[in-house]
N, C-alpha and C positions, 0 to 999 in steps of 0.2 A: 103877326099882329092881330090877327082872326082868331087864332088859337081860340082862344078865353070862349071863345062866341059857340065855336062849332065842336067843345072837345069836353066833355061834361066832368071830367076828374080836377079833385082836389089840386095835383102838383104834376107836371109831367119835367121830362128829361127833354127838350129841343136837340136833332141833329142834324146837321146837311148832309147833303150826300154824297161828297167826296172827301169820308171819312174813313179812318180803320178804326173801330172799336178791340181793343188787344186784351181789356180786360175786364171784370167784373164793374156791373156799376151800382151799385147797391148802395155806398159810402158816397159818391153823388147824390144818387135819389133822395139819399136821408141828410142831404148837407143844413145845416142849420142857418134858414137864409133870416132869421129875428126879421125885424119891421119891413127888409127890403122885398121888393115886387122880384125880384130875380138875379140870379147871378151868374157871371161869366169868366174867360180869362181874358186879362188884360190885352190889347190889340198898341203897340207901340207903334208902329207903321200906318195902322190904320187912323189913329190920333192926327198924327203928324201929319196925313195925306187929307185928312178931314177940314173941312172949313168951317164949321158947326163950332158955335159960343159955350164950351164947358170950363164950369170954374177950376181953379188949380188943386185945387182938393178931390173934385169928382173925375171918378177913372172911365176912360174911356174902354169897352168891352167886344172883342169879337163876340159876335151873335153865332159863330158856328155850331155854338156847343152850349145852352142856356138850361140853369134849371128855376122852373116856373111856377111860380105860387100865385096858381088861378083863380083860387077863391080871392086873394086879396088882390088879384090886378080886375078880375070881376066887379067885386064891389067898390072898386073906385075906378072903375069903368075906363080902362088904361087904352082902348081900342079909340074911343075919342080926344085922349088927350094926344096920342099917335097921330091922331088924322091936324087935333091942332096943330102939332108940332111941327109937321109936314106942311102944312098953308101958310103957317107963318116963317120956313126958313125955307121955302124952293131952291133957293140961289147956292142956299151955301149948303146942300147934300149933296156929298160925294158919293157913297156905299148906300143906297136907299133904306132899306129896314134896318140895315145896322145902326146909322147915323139917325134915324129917327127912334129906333127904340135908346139908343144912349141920351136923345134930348128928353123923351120921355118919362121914362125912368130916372130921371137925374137927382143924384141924390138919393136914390132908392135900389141900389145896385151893387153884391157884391162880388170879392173878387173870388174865384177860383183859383187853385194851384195848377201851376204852370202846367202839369203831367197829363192836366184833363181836356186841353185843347195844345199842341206842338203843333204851332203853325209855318206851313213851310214857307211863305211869303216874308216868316220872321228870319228864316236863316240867314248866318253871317255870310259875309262875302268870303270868296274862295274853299268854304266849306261844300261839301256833300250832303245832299237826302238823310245818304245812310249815316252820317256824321252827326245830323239833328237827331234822329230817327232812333236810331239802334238804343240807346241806351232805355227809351221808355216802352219798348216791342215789349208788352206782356205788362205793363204798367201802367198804360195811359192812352192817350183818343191822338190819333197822325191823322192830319189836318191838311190834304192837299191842296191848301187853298192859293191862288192863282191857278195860269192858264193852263199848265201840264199836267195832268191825271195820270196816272199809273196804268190806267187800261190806251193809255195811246201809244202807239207804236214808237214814240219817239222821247217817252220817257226813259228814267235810269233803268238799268237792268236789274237794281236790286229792289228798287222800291217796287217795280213789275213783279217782281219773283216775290215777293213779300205781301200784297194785295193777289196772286193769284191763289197762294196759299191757305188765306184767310177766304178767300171765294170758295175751293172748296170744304172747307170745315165749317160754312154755309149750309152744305148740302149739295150745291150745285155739282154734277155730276161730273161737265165739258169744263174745257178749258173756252172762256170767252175769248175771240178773237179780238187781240186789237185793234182800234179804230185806225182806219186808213186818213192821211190829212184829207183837209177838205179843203184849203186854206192855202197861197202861196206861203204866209208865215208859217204854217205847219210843216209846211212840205220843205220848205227850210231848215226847220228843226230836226226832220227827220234825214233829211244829206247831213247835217253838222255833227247829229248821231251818230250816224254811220263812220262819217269822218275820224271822228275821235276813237274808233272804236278800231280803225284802221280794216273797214269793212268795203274795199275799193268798189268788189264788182257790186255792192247793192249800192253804195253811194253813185255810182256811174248810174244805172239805173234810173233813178230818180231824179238823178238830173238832166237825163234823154225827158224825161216828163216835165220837168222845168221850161228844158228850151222849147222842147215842142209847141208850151203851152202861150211861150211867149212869139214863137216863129207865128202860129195860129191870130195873134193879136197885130201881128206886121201885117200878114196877107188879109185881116177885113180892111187894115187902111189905105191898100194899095188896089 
């Protein structure tokens, strides 16, 4: 929502950071946004989890992936109308920047094709990663969005092997180590992984780290 303020170019591309970019974006950057302040893909989940007053006509928009026509959110000074938006609906934001730039902009926002943000928070139930995933590798912007990231030790094996690939064509030299959980919920996810993976002696492992962690929690109360 600063953007406008502190980034002096005519138009920019917006991305988050637990993204895979897989292909050229040049047909983004030139997207034809007419009268609208910015465009994005559509967030269905994110609608429906939102408590935020949008009329049935106006789409509701992941913010992952935005492109921004700063001169015209400039001169209509879109950073204020954001902060209104935000003071007059505290109650009912759920997703903070995203739910206040969708009231923001409303009415001034269009849609993207799906290919430009594949949100994994959108996928179907009992589908796979690589099920959303694969068909737009080299087509389109993969969208880690919710809690598992590809660099945690407890994500899938292929969306890991498919971010580490694209890490080195980077540049970067090393393999980055996956994050260790920090979290009992993590460290959950990461026995359930192993579990499924039928990986006995690391899941056994980590759940000697489990119990411990909870035996530790008996002995301050006794």
């Amino acid at each position: 929502m600063l953007i406008e303020n502190f980034v002096p170019e005519s138009r920019i591309i917006y991305l988050d950071c637990d993204l895979l970019v897989t292909c050229d974006l040049k047909d983004l950057f030139t997207t034809d946004l007419g009268n609208n302040l910015l465009a994005g893909c559509v967030d269905n989940r994110g609608r429906k989890l939102s408590k935020i007053a949008l009329t049935e006509d106006d789409i509701y928009i992941n913010t992952g992936v935005l492109v921004m026509d700063l001169d015209r959110m400039r001169s209509e000074d879109f950073f204020h109308q954001a902060r209104n938006a935000y003071e007059s609906n505290t109650s009912q934001i759920v997703w903070v920047d995203q739910c206040v730039i969708n009231l923001a902009a409303a009415g001034r926002k269009m849609r993207l094709e799906r290919h430009w943000n594949v949100m994994a928070h959108e996928q179907p139930d009992g589908t796979t990663l690589e099920t959303l995933y694969e068909p737009f590798v080299g087509k389109g912007i993969l969208h880690f969005s919710g809690p598992v990231k590809p660099w945690h030790m407890w994500s899938g094996d292929w969306e890991a092997t498919l971010w580490q690939s694209y890490l080195r064509l980077s540049g970067e030299p090393r393999n980055m180590a996956s994050r260790r959980p920090e979290t009992i919920d993590e460290l959950k996810a990461l026995i359930k992984k192993y579990e499924s993976e039928e990986k006995w002696k690391e899941a056994a492992k980590e759940l000697r780290l489990l119990a411990n962690h909870f035996a530790n929690k008996v002995n301050q109360l006794t």
